[in-house]
Structures are given as C-alpha cells and as structure tokens.
N, C-alpha and C positions, 0 to 999 in steps of 0.2 A: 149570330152573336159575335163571331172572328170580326165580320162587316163593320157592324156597327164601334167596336172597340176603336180598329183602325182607321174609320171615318171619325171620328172622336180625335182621336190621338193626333189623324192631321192636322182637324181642324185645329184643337191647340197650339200644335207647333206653328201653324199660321199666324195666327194672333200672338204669340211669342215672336214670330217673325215682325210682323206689324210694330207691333209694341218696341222692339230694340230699333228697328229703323227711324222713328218717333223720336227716340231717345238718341240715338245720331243725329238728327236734324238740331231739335235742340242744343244738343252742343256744340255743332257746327255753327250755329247763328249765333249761341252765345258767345265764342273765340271772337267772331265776326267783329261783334260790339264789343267785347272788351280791349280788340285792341284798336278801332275806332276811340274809344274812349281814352287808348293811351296816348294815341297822337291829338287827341284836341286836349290834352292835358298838357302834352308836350306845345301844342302850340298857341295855348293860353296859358303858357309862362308868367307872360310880365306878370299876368294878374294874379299868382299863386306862387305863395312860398316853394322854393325848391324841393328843401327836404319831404315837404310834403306830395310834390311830386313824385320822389324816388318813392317814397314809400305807397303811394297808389302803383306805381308801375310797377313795384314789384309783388303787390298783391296779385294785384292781374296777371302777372307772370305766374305766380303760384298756383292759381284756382286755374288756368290754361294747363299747367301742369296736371296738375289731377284729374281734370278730363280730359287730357289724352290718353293717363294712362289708363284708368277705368271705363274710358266708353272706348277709345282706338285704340286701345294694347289688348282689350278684352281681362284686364284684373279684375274685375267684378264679375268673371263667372270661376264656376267651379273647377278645381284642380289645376289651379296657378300657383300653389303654395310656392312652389321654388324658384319661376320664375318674382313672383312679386318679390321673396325674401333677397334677391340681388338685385333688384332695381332699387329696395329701400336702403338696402346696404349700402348701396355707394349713392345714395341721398347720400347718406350720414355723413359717408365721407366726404365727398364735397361739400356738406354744410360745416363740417369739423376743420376744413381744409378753409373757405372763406375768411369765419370765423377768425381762424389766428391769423390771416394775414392782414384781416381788418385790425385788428388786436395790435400786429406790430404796426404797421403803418400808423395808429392812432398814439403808441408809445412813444417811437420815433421822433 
C-alpha cells in the first residue's frame, strides 16, 4: 500500500513537473513575440500613429511584466504572500511616482 501511495505521489509530482515546464516554454516564446512585435511596431512607424505606438509598447511591457513575475519569480505558487505584497508595493509606488511626474511635466 506504502508502494503504491509513493509511486502515485511521484508520478504526480511528475506531471506537475511537466506541466510548469509547458507553462515556461510558453511564456518564454510568448516574451519572444511580444517583443518581436514591439520592434516591428517600432519599425513601422511611418505607417502608425505614435501615440499609438507607446501605448502598444507598453502594453507589451506590462503583460512581459506579469509573466515574469508569476511564471519566473514563481508568485503563482503557494506561500509568496510576502514576497508578492513588496513587489506590488513598490508597483504602486513607481506607478504613483510616474504618474505625477507625467502630471507635472504635462502642467508645465
């Protein structure tokens, strides 16, 4: 019964293994193409509005964001509370921090 629990239990952790590697590739190839897609953005200018440029690039920069942290920081597993609570924290801050310098710069 010991046998069979533990051939069980590897096998899962196998296919857990499997399965997160899976989900590594994918978002390795996804960074791949998005930031493929931000240089042929950048380099089909003439034919696209700027603004609309920055705002694709930095979508992209975002969504690159978030899978590194959740697939390469490992936050989407169990008992990261603390860590994740100071990586979001100083988001904030550097988004609060942007913000008003965009703020003045646009007063100005």
């Amino acid at each position: 019964m010991s046998d069979q629990k533990t051939t069980f239990k590897a096998m899962i952790e196998r296919e857990q293994k499997k399965r997160d590697l899976q989900y590594y590739w994918v978002t390795f190839v996804s960074m791949i193409i998005f930031t493929v897609l931000a240089f042929l953005a950048v380099y089909f200018r003439k034919n696209i509005d700027n603004h609309l440029i920055a705002f694709f690039i930095v979508t992209l920069a975002v969504i690159q964001v978030a899978f590194q942290l959740f697939y390469f920081m490992h936050l989407k597993d169990k008992n990261h509370g603390i860590p994740s609570l100071f990586i979001f924290s100083g988001a904030l801050v550097v988004f609060i921090t942007v913000i008003s310098f965009v703020t003045m710069i646009w007063i100005s």
